[in-house]
VEXMI-933395 format. One record per residue (C-alpha): x, y, z; residue number from 1; residue in three letters. Coordinates in steps of 0.2 Angstrom, whole numbers. Each point is the difference from the previous one (the first is absolute). Layout:
<rs>
<<X,Y,Z>,NUM,'ALA'>
...
</rs>
This chain:
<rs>
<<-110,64,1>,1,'UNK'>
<<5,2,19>,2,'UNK'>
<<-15,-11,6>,3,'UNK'>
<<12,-12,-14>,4,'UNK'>
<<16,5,9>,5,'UNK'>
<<-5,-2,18>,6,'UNK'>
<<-6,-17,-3>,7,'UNK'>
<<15,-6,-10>,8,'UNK'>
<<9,7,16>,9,'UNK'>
<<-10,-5,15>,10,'UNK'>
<<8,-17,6>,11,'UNK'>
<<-18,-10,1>,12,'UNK'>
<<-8,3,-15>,13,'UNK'>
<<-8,-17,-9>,14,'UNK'>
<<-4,-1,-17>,15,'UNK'>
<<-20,1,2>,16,'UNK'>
<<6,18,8>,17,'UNK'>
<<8,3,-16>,18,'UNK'>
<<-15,-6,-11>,19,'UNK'>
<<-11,11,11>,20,'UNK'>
<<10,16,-6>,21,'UNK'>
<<-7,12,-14>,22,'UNK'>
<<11,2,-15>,23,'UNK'>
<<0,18,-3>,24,'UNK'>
<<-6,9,-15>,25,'UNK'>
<<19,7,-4>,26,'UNK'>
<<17,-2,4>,27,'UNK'>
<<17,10,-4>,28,'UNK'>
<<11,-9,-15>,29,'UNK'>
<<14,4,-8>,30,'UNK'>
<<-6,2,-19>,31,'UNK'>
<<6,9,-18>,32,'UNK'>
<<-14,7,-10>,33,'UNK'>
<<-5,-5,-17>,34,'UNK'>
<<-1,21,-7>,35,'UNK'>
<<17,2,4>,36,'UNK'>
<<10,-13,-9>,37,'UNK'>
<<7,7,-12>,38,'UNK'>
<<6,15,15>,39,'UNK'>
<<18,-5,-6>,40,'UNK'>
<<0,-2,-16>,41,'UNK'>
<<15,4,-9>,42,'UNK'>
<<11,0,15>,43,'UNK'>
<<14,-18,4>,44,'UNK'>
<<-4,-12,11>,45,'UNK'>
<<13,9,13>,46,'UNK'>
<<-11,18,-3>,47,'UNK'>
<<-17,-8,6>,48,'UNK'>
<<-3,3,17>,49,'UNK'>
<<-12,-12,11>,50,'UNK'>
<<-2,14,10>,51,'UNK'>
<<-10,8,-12>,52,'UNK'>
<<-11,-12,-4>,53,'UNK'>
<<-4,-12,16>,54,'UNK'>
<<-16,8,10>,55,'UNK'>
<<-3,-4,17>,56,'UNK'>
<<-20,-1,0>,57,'UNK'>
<<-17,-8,6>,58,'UNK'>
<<-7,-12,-11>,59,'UNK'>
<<-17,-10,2>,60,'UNK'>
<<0,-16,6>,61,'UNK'>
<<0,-13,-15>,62,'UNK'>
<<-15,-13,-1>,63,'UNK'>
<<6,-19,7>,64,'UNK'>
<<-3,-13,-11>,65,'UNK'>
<<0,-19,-1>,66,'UNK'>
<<18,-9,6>,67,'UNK'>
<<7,20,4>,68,'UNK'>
<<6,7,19>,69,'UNK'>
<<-2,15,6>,70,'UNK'>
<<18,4,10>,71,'UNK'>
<<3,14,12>,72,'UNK'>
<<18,3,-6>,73,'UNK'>
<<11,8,16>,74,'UNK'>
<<17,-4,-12>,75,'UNK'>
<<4,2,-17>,76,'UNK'>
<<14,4,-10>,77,'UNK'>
<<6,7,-18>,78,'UNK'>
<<9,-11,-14>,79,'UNK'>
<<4,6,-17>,80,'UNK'>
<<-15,-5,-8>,81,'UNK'>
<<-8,17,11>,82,'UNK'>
<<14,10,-6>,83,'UNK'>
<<-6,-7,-18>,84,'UNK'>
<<-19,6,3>,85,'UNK'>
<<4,16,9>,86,'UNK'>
<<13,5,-17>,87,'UNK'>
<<-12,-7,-11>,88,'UNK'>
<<14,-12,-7>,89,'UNK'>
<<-1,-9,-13>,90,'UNK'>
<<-18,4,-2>,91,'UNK'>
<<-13,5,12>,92,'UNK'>
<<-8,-12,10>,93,'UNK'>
<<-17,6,-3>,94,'UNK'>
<<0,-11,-16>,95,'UNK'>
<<3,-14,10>,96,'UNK'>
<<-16,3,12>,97,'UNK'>
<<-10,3,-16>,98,'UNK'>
<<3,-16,-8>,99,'UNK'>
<<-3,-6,16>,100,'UNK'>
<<-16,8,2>,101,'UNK'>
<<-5,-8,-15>,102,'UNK'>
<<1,-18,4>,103,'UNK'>
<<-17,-1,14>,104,'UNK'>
<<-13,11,8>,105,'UNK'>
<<8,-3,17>,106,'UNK'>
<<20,6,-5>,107,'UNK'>
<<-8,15,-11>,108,'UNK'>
<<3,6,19>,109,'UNK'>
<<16,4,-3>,110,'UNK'>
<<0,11,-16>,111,'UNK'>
<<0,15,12>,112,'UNK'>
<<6,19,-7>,113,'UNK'>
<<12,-4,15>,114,'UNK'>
<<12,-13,6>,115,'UNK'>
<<3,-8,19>,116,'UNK'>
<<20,-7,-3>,117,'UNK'>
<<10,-9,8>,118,'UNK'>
<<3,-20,0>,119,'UNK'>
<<7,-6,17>,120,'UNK'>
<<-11,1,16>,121,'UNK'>
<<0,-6,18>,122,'UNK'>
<<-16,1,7>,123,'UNK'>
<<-17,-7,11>,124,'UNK'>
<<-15,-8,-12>,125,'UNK'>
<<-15,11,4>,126,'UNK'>
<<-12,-9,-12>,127,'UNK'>
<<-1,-16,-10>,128,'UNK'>
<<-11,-2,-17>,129,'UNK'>
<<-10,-17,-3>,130,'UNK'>
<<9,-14,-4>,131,'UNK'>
<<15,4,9>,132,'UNK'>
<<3,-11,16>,133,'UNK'>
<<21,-2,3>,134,'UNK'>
<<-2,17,9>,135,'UNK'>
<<-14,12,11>,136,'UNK'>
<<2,16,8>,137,'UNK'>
<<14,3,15>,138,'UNK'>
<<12,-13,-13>,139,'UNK'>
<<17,12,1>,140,'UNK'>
<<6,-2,-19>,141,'UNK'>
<<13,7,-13>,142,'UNK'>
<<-3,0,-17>,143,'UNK'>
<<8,-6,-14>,144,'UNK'>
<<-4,8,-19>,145,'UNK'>
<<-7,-13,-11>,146,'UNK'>
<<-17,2,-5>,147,'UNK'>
<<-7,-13,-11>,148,'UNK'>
<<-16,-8,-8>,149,'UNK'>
<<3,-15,-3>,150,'UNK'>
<<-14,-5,-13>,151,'UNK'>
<<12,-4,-12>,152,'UNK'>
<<10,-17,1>,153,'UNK'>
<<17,7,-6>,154,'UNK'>
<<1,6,20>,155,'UNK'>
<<-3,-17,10>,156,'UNK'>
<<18,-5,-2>,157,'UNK'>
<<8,17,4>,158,'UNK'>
<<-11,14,4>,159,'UNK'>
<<12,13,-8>,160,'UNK'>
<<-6,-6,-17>,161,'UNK'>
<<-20,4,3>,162,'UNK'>
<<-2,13,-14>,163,'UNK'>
<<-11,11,11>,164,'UNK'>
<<15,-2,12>,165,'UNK'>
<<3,20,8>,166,'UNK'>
<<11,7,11>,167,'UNK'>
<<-9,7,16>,168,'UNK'>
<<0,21,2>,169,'UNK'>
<<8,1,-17>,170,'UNK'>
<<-10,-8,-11>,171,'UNK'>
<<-16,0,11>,172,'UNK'>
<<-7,11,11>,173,'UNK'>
<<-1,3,21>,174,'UNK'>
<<19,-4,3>,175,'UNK'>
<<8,-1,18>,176,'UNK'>
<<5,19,1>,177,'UNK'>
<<-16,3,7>,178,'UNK'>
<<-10,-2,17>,179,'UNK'>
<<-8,-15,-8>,180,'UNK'>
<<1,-10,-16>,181,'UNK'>
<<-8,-13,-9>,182,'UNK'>
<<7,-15,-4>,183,'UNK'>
<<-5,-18,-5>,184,'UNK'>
<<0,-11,13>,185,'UNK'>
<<14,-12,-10>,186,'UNK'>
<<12,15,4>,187,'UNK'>
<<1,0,20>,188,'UNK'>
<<15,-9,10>,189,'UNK'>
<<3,0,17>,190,'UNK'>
<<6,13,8>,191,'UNK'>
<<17,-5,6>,192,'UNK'>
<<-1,3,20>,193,'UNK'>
<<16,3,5>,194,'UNK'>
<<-2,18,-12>,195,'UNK'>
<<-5,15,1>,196,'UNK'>
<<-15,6,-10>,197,'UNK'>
<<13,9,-10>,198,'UNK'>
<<13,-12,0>,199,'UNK'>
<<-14,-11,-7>,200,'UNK'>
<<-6,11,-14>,201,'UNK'>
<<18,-1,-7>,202,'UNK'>
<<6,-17,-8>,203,'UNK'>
<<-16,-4,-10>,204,'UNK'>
<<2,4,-15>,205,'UNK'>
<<19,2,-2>,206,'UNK'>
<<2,-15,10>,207,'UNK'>
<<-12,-12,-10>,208,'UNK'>
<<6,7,-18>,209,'UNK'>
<<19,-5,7>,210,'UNK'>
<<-7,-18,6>,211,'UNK'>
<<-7,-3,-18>,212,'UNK'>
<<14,7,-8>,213,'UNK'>
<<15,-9,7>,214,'UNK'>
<<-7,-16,11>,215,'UNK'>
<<-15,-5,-8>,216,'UNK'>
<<1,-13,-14>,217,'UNK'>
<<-10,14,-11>,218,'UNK'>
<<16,10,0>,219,'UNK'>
<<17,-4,3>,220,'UNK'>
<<-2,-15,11>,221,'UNK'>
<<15,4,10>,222,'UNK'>
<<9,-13,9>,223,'UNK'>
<<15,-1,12>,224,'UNK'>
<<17,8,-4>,225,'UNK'>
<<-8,8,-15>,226,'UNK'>
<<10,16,-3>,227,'UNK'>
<<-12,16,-3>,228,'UNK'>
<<2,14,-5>,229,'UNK'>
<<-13,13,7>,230,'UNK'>
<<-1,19,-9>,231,'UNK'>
<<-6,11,14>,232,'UNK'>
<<4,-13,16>,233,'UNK'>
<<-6,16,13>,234,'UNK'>
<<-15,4,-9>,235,'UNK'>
<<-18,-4,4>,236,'UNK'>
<<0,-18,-11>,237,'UNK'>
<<19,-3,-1>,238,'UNK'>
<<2,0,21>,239,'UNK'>
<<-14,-15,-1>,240,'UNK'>
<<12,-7,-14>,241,'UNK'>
<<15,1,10>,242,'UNK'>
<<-10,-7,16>,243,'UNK'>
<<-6,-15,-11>,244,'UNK'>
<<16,-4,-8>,245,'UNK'>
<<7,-2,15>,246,'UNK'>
<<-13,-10,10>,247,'UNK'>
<<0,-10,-15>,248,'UNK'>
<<19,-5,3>,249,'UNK'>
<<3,10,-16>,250,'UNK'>
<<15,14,-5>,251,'UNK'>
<<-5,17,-2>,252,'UNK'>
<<8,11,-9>,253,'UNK'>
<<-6,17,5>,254,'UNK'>
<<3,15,-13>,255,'UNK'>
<<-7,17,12>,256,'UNK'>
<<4,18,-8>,257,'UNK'>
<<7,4,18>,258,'UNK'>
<<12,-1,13>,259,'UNK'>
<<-15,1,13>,260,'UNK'>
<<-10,-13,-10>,261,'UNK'>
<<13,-11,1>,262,'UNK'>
<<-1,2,18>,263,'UNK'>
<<-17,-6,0>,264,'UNK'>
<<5,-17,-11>,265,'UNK'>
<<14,-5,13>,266,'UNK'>
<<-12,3,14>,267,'UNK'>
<<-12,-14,-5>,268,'UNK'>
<<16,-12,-4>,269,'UNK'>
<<4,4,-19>,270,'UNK'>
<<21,0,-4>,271,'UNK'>
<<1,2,-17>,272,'UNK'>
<<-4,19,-5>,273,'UNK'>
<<1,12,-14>,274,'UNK'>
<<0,18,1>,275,'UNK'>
<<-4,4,-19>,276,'UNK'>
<<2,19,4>,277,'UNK'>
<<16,0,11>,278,'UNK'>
<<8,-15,-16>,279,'UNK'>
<<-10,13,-14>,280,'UNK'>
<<-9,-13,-10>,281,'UNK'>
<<-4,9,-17>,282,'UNK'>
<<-9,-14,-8>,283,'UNK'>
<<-9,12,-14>,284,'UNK'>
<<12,11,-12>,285,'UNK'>
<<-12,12,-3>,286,'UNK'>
<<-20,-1,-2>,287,'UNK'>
<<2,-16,-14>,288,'UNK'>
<<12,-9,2>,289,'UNK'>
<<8,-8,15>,290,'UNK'>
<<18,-6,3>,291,'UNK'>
<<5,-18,1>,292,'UNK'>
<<14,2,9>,293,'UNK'>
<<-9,8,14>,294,'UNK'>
<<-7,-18,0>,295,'UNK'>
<<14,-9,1>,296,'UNK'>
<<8,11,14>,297,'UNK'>
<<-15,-3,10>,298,'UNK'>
<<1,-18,-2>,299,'UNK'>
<<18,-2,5>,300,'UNK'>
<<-5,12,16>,301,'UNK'>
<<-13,-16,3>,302,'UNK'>
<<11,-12,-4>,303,'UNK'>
<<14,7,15>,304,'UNK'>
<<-16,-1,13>,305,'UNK'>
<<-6,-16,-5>,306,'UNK'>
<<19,-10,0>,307,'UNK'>
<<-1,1,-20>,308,'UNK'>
<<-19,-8,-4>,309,'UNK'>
<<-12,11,-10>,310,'UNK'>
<<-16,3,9>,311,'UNK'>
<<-16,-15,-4>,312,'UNK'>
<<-14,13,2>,313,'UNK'>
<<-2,20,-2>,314,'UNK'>
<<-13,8,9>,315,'UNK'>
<<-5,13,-12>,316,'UNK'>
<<-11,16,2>,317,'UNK'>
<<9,15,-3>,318,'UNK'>
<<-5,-5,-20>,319,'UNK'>
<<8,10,-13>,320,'UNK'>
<<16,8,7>,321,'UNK'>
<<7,-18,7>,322,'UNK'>
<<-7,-15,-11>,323,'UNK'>
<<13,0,-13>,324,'UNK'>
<<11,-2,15>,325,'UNK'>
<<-10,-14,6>,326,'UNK'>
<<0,-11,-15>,327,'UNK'>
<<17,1,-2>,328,'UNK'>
<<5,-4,19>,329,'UNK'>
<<-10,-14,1>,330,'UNK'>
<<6,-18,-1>,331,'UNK'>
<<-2,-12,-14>,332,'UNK'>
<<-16,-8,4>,333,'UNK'>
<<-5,13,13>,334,'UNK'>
<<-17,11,2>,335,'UNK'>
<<-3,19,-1>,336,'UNK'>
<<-17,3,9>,337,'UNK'>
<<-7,17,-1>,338,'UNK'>
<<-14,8,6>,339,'UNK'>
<<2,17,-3>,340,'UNK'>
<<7,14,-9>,341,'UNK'>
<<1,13,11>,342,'UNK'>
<<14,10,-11>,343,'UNK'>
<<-11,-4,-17>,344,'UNK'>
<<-7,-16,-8>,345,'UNK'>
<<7,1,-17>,346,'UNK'>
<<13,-12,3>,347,'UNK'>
<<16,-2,-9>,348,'UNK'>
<<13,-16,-1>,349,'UNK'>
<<11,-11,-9>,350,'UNK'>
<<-10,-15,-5>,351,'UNK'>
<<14,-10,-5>,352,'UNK'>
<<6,-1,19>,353,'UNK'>
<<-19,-5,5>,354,'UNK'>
<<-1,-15,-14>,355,'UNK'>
<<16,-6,-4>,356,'UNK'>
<<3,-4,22>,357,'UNK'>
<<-20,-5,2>,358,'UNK'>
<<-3,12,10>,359,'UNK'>
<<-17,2,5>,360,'UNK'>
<<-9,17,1>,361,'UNK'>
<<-18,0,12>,362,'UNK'>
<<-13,13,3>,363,'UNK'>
<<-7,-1,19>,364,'UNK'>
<<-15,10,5>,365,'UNK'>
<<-5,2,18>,366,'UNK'>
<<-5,-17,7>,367,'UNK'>
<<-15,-12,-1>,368,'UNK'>
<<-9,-4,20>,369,'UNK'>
<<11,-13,5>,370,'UNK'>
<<15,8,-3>,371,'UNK'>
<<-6,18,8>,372,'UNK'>
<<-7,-12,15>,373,'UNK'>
<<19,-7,2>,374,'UNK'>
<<10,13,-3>,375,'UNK'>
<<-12,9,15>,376,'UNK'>
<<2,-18,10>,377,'UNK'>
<<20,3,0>,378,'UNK'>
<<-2,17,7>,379,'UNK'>
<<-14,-6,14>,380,'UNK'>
<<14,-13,5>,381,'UNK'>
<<14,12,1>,382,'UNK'>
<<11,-7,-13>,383,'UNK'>
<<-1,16,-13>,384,'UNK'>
<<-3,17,8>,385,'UNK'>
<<-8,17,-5>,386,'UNK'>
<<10,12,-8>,387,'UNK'>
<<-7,14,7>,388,'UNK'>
<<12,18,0>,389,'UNK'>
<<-14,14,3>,390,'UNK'>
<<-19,2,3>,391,'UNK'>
<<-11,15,-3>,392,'UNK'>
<<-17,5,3>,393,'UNK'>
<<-14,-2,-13>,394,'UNK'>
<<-1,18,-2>,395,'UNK'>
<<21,-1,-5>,396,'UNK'>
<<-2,-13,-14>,397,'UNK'>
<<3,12,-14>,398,'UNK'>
<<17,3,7>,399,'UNK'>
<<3,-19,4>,400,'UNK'>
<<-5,-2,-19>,401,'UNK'>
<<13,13,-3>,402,'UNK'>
<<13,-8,10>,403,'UNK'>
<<-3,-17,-9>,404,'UNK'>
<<1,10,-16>,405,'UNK'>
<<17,8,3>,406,'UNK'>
<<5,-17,8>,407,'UNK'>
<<6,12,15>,408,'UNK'>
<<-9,-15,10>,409,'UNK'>
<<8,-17,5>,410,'UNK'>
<<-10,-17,1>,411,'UNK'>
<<-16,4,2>,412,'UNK'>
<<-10,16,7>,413,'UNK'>
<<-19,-2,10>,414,'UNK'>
<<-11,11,0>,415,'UNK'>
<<-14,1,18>,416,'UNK'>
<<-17,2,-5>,417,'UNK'>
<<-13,-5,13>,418,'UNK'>
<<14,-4,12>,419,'UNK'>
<<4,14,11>,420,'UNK'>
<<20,-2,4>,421,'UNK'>
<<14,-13,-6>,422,'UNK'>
<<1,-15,12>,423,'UNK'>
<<-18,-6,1>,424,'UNK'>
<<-5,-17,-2>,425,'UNK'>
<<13,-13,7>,426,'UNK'>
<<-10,-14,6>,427,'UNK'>
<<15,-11,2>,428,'UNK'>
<<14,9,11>,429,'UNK'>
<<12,-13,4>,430,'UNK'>
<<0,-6,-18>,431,'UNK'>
<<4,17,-3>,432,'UNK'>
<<12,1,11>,433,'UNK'>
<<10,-12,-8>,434,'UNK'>
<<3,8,-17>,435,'UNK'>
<<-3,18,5>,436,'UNK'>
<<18,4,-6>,437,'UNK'>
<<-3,-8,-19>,438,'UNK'>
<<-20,8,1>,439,'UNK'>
<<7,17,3>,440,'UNK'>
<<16,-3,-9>,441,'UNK'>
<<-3,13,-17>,442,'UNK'>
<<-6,14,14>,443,'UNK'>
<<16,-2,9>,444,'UNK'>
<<12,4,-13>,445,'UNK'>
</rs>
């Protein structure tokens, strides 16, 4: 790893120098292991502590196949869907690397008694399988977390809907919180130049799930002086919202649980703000029922901030606590998009205020290529910014998990792995110079 190291450092190093360098036999991941899911059994969500389960260990280098990279990974970073794998919620991923194991010879590599997380990366290509030509050793790439097969048809108009469709270092194996991953070669992007290798490592996966879920025609198709209302507008995916929205010429209405977070949403431009802890938004009674007024409180709240329109679209993640809430606020006509259920995924609402005012409810699920390579394009040309508060070593993950998990965190937190301080990287200083106030905006504050 430092022969790795030293050449992704050195200044002259070509890419048949990268070809010539010997992969080594292991490499230290972050993984869980498969005889100790069930270690919190009987315990809440809040009780389970990725501190406990999250190991810091060497692992052998997986075998490369056809149309697959090789990526010395100096970035990464944690998103929920690691806090997810390290709590063992809603199930253990080791039923998803099983079934995926099942479908060929060659992915039967990833039914391992252990499991490399981790789903964003920012990183150098050390090795290219057959068939892949768009990139060769040297390339300096992020990653985004869509891993699919495409032999079916159903995916060659979107390729979300590929029914062996996966999410990277959740539902396969050799994620980015690792000195090297395995990733197919349809994942890579640019690396934007103007970032650092943690900087980088950031956006991709909140970043492209936001693009999809509120610009792109597969979810909210949002279009100038739309009103939106975004659940969570400091957090990891609502701060890529709130950045869209207004990019996009759009309204956002940011609801933070904070006077700090609201902070944050006025530092990138937002003016509409809810505090729901400092107004006490009670939207559930008790455990069943929720309360209606609740509702209708909150929607007058919108209705002062936005001069007395009700919001077009709702940015939804938080899931059960808040979607009542959401279909009632809505405008007749307008669109809930979700993609998440961080506080629980039974959801609970009033259908009449869904099909009597035609609203429209829609699922959104990471993003296909395309939109992963735009969303990736707007942060390479300085027009949305990383959203990075705090990094930490490889060897600190379990703790950033446990951050993330406690939401003590804001935006989004990195995680170093091959890289061996914060700040390495920048290819483009004066570009960086130019928005070095909005790319270190969330560790400012």
């Amino acid at each position: 790893m430092n022969e790795i190291l030293d050449a992704i450092l050195a200044p002259d190093t070509t890419s048949a120098d990268f070809a010539a360098l010997k992969i080594p036999e292991s490499y230290r991941a972050v993984t869980v292991h498969k005889d100790e899911a069930e270690m919190f059994a009987g315990l809440s969500t809040k009780e389970k502590d990725p501190r406990k389960s999250l190991h810091v260990e060497d692992v052998a280098a997986p075998e490369l196949g056809p149309g697959e990279a090789l990526v010395a990974v100096m970035a990464s970073s944690v998103n929920y869907n690691s806090v997810w794998t390290s709590i063992f919620e809603p199930v253990s991923t080791f039923g998803f690397l099983e079934r995926y194991g099942r479908l060929s010879p060659l992915t039967k590599r990833h039914d391992l008694p252990y499991h490399v997380i981790g789903s964003d990366l920012a990183g150098v290509v050390l090795r290219t399988g057959p068939g892949v030509n768009a990139w060769g050793p040297g390339d300096e790439v992020v990653a985004h977390c869509l891993s699919v097969e495409l032999e079916s048809s159903d995916g060659h108009n979107d390729t979300m809907l590929d029914p062996e469709q996966r999410i990277w270092g959740f539902e396969t194996n050799f994620g980015g919180l690792a000195e090297i991953a395995l990733v197919k070669s349809n994942q890579l992007m640019p690396k934007p130049k103007h970032l650092s290798w943690e900087e980088a490592a950031a956006p991709g996966l909140v970043n492209s799930t936001a693009y999809r879920q509120l610009v792109s025609q597969n979810g909210a198709g949002m279009k100038q002086g739309d009103n939106v209302l975004i659940w969570g507008a400091s957090g990891g995916l609502g701060s890529y919202a709130t950045q869209f929205a207004l990019a996009g010429g759009a309204n956002p209405i940011c609801v933070v649980s904070s006077d700090k977070k609201a902070e944050i949403c006025r530092a990138m431009g937002a003016e509409a703000i809810i505090d729901r802890n400092a107004e006490d938004y009670r939207f559930w009674k008790d455990e069943h029922d929720q309360d209606p007024k609740e509702w209708k409180r909150f929607g007058k709240r919108i209705r002062e901030l936005t001069g007395g329109e009700d919001v077009d679209i709702v940015f939804e993640h938080p899931g059960r606590e808040t979607f009542g809430a959401s279909v009632y606020v809505t405008r007749k006509g307008g669109t809930i998009v979700t993609c998440a259920s961080t506080s629980g995924y039974n959801h609970q609402y009033d259908n009449r205020y869904l099909w009597m005012s035609l609203k429209r409810i829609v699922g959104s699920h990471f993003a296909n290529y395309r939109e992963a390579w735009e969303a990736n394009r707007l942060i390479a040309k300085g027009k949305i910014h990383p959203t990075l508060s705090k990094t930490y070593t490889l060897e600190e993950t379990s703790q950033a998990a446990y951050d993330v998990h406690r939401n003590l965190h804001q935006g989004k937190v990195g995680v170093l792995a091959l890289a061996p301080e914060e700040g390495m990287g920048v290819r483009d200083e004066e570009m960086r110079a130019k928005h070095l106030d909005a790319i270190n905006r969330f560790r400012n504050i």
